[in-house]
NUTORLO-88806 format. One record per residue (C-alpha): residue in one letter; x, y, z. Coordinates in pm, whole numbers, padded with zeros to 5 digits, always signed. Last residue first. Layout:
BEGIN
AXYZ
...
# end
This chain:
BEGIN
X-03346-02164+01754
X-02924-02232+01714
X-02901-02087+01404
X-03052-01752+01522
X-02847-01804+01862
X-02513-01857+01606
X-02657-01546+01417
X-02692-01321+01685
X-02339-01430+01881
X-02196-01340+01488
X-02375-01014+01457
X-02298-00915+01820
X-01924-01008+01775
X-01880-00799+01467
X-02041-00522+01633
X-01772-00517+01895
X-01510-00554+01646
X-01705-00259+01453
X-01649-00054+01760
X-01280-00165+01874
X-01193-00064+01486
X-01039-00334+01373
X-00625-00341+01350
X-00518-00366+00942
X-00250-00629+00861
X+00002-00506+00691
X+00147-00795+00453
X-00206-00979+00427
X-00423-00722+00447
X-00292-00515+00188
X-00134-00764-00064
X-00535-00913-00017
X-00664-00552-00149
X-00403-00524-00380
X-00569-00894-00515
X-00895-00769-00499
X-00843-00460-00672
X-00673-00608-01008
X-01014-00576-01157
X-01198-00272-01057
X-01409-00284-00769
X-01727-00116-00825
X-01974-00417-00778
X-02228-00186-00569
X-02209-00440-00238
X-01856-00530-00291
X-01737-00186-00298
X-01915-00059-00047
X-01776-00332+00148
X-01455-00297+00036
X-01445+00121+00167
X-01616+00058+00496
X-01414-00137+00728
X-01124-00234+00520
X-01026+00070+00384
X-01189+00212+00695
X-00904+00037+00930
X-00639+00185+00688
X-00772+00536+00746
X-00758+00523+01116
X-00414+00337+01087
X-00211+00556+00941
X+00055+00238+00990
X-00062+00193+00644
X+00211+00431+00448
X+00499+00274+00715
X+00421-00068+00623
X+00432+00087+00219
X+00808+00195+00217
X+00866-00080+00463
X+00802-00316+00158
X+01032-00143-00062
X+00908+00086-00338
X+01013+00116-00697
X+00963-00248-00740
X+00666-00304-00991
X+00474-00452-00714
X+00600-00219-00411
X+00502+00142-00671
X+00146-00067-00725
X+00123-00096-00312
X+00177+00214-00220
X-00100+00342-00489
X-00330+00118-00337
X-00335+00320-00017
X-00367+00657-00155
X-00624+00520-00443
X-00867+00365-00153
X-00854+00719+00001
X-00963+00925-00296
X-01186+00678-00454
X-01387+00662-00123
X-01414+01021-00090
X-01558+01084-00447
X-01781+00782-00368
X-01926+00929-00067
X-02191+01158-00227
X-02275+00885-00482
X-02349+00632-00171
X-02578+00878+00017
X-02810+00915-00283
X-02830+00563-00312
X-02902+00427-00005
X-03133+00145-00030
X-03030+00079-00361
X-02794-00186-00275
X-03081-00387-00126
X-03025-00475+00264
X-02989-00843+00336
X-02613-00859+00236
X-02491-00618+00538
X-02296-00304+00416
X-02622-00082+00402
X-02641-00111+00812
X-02339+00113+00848
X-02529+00382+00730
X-02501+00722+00881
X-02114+00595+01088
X-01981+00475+00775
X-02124+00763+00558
X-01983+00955+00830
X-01610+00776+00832
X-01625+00830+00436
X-01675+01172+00514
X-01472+01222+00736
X-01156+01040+00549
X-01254+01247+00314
X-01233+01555+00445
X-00913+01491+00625
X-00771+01359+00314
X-00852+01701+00141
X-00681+01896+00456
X-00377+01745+00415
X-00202+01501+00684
X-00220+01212+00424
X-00095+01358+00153
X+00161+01492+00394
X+00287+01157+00490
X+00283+01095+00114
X+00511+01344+00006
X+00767+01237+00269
X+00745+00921+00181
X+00843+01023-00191
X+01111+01209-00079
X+01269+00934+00187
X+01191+00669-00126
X+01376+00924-00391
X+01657+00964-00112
X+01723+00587-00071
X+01704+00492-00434
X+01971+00796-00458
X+02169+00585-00168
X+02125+00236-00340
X+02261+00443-00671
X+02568+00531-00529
X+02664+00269-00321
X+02631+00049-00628
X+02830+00362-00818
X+03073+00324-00569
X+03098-00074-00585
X+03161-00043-00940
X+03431+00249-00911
X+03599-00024-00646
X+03609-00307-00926
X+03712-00100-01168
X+04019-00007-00939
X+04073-00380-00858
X+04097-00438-01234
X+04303-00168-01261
X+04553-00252-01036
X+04566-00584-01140
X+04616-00483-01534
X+04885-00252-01394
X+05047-00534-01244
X+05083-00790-01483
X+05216-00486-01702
X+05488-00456-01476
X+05542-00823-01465
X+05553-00852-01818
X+05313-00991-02043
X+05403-01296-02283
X+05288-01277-02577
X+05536-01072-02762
X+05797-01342-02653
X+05651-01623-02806
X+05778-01389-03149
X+06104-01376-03037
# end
């Protein structure tokens, strides 16, 4: 009699399947669940960016930085001393933190994984900023040492995964430089 209390009957065979099949569904709810919230927190958090973006600070600054560009596009070659324009390069830096942060900050919430990577496509497809990331805001880096130290790797995540379209002026100015220096070379 005692094998006997062992042994599970059919109707409890039953229940047990039952509930493991309704533990089973409540797990694949709460999956649902959560990949939807995820879903609504990114949609949110877009959101708040895309108006970042279309705000009247990032407008100034994304002139400014484009008029410091424009003013002295010249001081991001090597040959020209980085103190050559000082004065102009402390006015812009407020405006150059401001839109390097935006862009970086889509890419620190994709690297610790509360972001997915059309999260931050969709951030850089605001493309007239993006291009003076590259354009202007690196260079200025470069040439007064003020990256910090992870930038140049968020900087390559950048380029690499979103790949920013040159301006059709600096391309053009690109293409002087380098015809210029291959006749240089060549005399």
């Amino acid at each position: 009699m005692e094998e006997s209390s062992y042994l599970i009957s059919r109707f409890d065979q039953v229940a047990l399947l039952i509930t493991a099949v309704g533990t089973a569904f409540t797990a694949l709810a709460a999956f649902l669940s959560a990949n939807e919230t995820r879903r609504t927190v990114q949609a949110q958090l877009l959101s708040k960016f895309l108006d970042d973006y279309s705000s009247q600070p990032m407008l100034d600054h994304l002139h400014a930085v484009r008029q410091f560009y424009d003013k002295v596009m010249d001081y991001l070659s090597p040959e020209l001393p980085s103190f050559a324009y000082k004065d102009e390069v402390d006015k812009v830096d407020p405006a150059r933190r401001y839109v390097k942060h935006y862009f970086f900050k889509a890419q620190i919430l994709k690297n610790a994984g509360y972001v997915d990577e059309q999260f931050v496509k969709t951030i850089c497809e605001q493309q007239a900023g993006f291009r003076l990331l590259f354009s202007a805001i690196e260079p200025l880096e470069e040439k007064e040492g003020l990256k910090e130290e992870n930038d140049a790797e968020i900087y390559n995540q950048l380029r690499v995964h979103y790949k920013p379209t040159e301006n059709p002026l600096t391309e053009l100015l690109r293409i002087l430089k380098e015809r210029s220096e291959s006749e240089k070379s060549k005399a």
